[in-house]
Each structure stands twice: as C-alpha cells, then as structure tokens.
N, C-alpha and C positions, 0 to 999 in steps of 0.2 A: 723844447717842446712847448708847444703852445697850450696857454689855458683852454681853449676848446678841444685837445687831442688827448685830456685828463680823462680818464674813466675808474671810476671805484672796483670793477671786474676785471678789469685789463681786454685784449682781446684774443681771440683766439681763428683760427682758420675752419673749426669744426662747429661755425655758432650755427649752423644751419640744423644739426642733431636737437638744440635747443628750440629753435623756431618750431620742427617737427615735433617736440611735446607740448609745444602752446596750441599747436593748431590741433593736435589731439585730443586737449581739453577741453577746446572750443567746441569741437564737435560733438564730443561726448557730452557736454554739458548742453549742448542744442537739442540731441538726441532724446536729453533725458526728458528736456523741457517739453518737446512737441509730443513725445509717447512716454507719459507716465504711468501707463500699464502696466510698462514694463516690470514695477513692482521696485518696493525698497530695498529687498535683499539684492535685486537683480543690481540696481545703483550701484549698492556696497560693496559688491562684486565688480562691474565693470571698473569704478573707481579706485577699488584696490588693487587690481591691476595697471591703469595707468599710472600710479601712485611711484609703482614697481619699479616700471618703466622709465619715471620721471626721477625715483630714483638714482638707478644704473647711468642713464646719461649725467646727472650732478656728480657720480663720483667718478664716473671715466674721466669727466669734465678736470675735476682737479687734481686725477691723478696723473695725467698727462704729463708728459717730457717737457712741455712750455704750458705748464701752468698760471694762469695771468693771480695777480694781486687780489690777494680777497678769496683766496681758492679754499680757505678753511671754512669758510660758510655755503661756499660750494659741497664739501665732504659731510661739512654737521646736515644740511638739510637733507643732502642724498642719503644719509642712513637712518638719519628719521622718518624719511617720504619711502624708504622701502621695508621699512621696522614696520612700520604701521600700512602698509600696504599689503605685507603678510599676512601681518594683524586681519587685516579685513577678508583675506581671500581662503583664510585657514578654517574659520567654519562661520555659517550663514546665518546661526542664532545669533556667536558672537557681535559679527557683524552687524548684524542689527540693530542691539545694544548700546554699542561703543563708537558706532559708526560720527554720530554728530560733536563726541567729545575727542577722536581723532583728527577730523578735523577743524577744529577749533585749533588743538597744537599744531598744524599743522600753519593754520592760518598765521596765529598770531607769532610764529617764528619767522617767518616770511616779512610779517609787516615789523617786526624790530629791525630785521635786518635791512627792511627798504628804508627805513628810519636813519640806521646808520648811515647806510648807503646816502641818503643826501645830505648829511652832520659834513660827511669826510668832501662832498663833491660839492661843498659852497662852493669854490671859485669862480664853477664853469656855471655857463647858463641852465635851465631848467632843472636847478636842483630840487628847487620844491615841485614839481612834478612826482619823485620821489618821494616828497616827505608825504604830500598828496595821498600816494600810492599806499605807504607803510599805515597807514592813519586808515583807511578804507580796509584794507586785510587786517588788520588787528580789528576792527568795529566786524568785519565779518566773522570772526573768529570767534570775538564777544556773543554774537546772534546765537552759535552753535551752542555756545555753551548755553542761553538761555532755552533754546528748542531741546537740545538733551536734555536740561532739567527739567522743562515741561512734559516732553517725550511726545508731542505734539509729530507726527510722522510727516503732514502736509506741510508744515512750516517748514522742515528737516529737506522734502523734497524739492522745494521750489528753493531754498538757500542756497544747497547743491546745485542745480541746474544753472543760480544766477551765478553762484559762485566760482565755478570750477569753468565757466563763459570767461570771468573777468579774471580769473587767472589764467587762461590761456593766454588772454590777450596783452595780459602784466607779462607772462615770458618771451610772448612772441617779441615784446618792446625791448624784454631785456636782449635779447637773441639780437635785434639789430645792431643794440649796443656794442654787442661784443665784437662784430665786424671787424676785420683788418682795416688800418687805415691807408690807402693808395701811396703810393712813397710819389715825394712829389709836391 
C-alpha cells in the first residue's frame, strides 16, 4: 500500500451519509447567517437537532460490519454530538443557557481529534491541512467558551452561523476522505 493510500479513518462505502451532514450544516449554518430572526432559541433547536442527526450517522458510522481504523473516535464523538443534541432539543430555556458551552465541547473535541488525525497521518501529504484544521476548531471552541462567559447572544449567533458553515465543510472534506479507493 502506498503512502498516499494511508488514511487515519480508513474508508468506507457509506461516506456519502457523512458528506450529507456536512452539507446539512452548511446549510443550516447559512440559514442561520442570512435570517437571524429566526431567534436563539430557534438556532439551539435547529442545531440540536442536527447535532442528533450528526450524531446517529458517527455511530452507525463505526458500528458497522467494516469499520475503518479510528472508529473509536467515530462512536466518542457520535454520543457526545447526540448527548448534547438532546441536551439542546429537551427544553428552550436550557438551551439557551448552555447552548455556547455545548458547543465549545463539541468543538474542541473535534479539533484534538483533527490534531491527532495529522500526528498519525505525517507520512502522506497534506497532513498539516489537518493539523491546520484541529487548530481552527479548538480556537473556535475557545471563542464559545469566551461568548458563554460573556453571554453576549450576537457574538454567540454569528459564531454559530460561521461555525457550524466551517464545520460542514471540515466533514464534507472528511467525507471525501473516506472514499473507497478504485482497485487498480
């Protein structure tokens, strides 16, 4: 196997279920940016729901019959992203509340793990891409925790909107990732 057929995920034939929660983020997080009418609670609710969603496909993800390498951080982050999706969709005060320090862990377990993810995938090219990536979601993750302690709502809203943008588009990447590779 060649150094460019290395992947820290392995791949899988269902990486398209993943691409379909990056592009669901994106949206929602475009959504939220162009009509913020919609209200905070309203976010903390749509968000909590994707959350759910984005959980259920991480853990179908690695609990699968052909589970690629790396599958345990597939199952920690799916029951954290649907722990805390609950979290958010169970009542609209809490959510409220809690919404900016949910996502902060949320963040910053994503970006240790992209952290790892390019420690282990030095060999192949574009590792720092990765380390890039893990560095940017943990600093976002960081922001949340500052806006929750402020409780600053606008900073909270446009965080999300950018945030959950640049996380669709961090799984959509990971999603190509995971691709079968052509035999051949």
């Amino acid at each position: 196997m060649s150094a460019l057929k290395l992947n820290y995920w392995g791949t899988t034939r269902y990486w398209w279920a993943i691409l379909v929660v990056g592009v669901l983020l994106v949206i929602g997080g475009f959504a939220y940016w162009f009509w913020p009418q919609a209200g905070y609670a309203v976010a903390s609710q749509i968000f909590g729901w994707l959350l759910i969603l984005a959980g259920v496909v991480q853990v179908c993800f690695s609990a699968g019959r052909n589970r690629p390498r790396g599958w345990g951080w597939w199952l920690a982050g799916g029951v954290i992203d649907m722990f805390i999706g609950f979290m958010l969709v169970r009542s609209v005060m809490l959510s409220e509340l809690v919404f900016p320090y949910f996502l902060a862990i949320i963040f910053i377990f994503w970006g240790i793990s992209a952290v790892i993810q390019s420690v282990s995938y030095r060999v192949g090219r574009g590792w720092w891409l990765y380390l890039i990536n893990g560095i940017l979601l943990m600093i976002i993750g960081f922001f949340f925790l500052e806006a929750g302690y402020v409780q600053n709502m606008m900073m909270v809203s446009f965080l999300a909107a950018l945030s959950f943008i640049y996380w669709g588009f961090s799984i959509a990447m990971t999603a190509y990732a995971l691709r079968p590779y052509e035999n051949g």
